[in-house]
C-alpha positions in Angstrom: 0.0 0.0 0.0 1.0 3.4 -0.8 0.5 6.7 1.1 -0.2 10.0 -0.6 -0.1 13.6 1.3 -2.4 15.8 -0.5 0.2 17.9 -3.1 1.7 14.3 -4.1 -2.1 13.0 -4.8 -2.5 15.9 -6.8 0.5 16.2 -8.6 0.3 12.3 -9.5 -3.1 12.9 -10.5 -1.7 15.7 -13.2 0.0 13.0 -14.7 -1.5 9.2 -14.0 -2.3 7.4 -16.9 -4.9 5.4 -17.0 -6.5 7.6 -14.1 -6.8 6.3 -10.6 -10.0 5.4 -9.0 -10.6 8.1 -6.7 -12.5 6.1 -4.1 -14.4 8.7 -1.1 -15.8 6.2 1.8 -17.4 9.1 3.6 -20.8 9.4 4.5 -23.3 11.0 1.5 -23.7 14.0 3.9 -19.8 15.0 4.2 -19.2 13.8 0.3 -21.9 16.4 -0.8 -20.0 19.0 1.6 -16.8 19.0 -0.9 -15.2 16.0 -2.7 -12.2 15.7 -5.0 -13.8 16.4 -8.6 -14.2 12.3 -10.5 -14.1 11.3 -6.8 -16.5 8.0 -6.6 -18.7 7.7 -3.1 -18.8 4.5 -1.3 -19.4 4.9 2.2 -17.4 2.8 4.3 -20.6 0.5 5.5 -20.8 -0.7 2.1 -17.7 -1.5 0.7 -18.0 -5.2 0.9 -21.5 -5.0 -1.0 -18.7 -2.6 -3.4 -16.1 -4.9 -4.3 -17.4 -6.6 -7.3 -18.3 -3.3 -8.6 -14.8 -2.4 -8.6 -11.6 -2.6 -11.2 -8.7 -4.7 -9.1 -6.1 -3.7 -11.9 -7.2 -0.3 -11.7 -5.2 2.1 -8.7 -7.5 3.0 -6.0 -6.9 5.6 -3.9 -9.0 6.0 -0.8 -10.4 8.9 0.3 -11.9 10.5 3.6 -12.3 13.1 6.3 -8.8 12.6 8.1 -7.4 9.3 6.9 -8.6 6.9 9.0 -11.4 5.6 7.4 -9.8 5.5 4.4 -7.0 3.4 5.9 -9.2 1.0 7.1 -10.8 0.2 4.0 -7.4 0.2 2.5 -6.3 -2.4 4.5 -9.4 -4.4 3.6 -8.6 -3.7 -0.1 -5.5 -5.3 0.4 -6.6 -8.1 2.4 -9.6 -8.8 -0.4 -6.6 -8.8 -2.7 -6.7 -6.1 -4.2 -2.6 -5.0 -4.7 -2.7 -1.1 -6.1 -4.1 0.8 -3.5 -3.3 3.5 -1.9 -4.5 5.9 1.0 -4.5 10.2 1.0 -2.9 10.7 4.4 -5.1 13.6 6.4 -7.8 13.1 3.7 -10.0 15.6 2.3 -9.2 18.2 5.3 -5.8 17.8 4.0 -6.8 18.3 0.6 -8.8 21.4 1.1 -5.9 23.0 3.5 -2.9 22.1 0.8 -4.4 21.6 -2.8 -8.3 23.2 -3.2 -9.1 25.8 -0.4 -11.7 26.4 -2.1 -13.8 23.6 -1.0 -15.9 23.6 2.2 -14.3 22.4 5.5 -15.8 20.7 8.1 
């Protein structure tokens, strides 16, 4: 598993070919606060109903408040077997303080 900070997300997101699965496992209320633009909702109660629905070649990067959640479900990725994931450390707070201020904060 790989960890991103928020300006290395971004700047690897500039650049990845084929894009990245940008995978947001907050709740519908926080996602519809601010998200990461292509960003795909899935809270975190219903990933295992998710994993068929998603691409294990495909790099998923996993996406929430802080980084918690996101590690958590990152960890399950990888324990599913699912082998490109990564996690954005600090999450969506650290995104809107170090890439997109313009995006709500809660």
């Amino acid at each position: 598993m790989h960890d991103y900070t928020a300006k290395e997300l971004k700047a690897h997101l500039d650049t990845a070919e084929p894009a990245p699965l940008l995978l947001d496992v907050r709740e519908p209320w926080e996602y519809e606060l601010c998200h990461i633009q292509g960003s795909r909702l899935v809270p975190m109660g219903q990933i295992d109903s998710a994993l068929d629905s998603l691409d294990a070649d495909r790099e998923i990067i996993v996406i929430c408040h802080h980084g918690g959640r996101s590690q958590r479900v990152a960890d399950y990725l990888e324990r599913a077997g699912f082998t490109n994931i990564a996690n954005l450390t600090g999450g969506i707070d650290a995104w809107t303080n170090d890439v997109d201020p313009s995006l709500a904060k809660y």
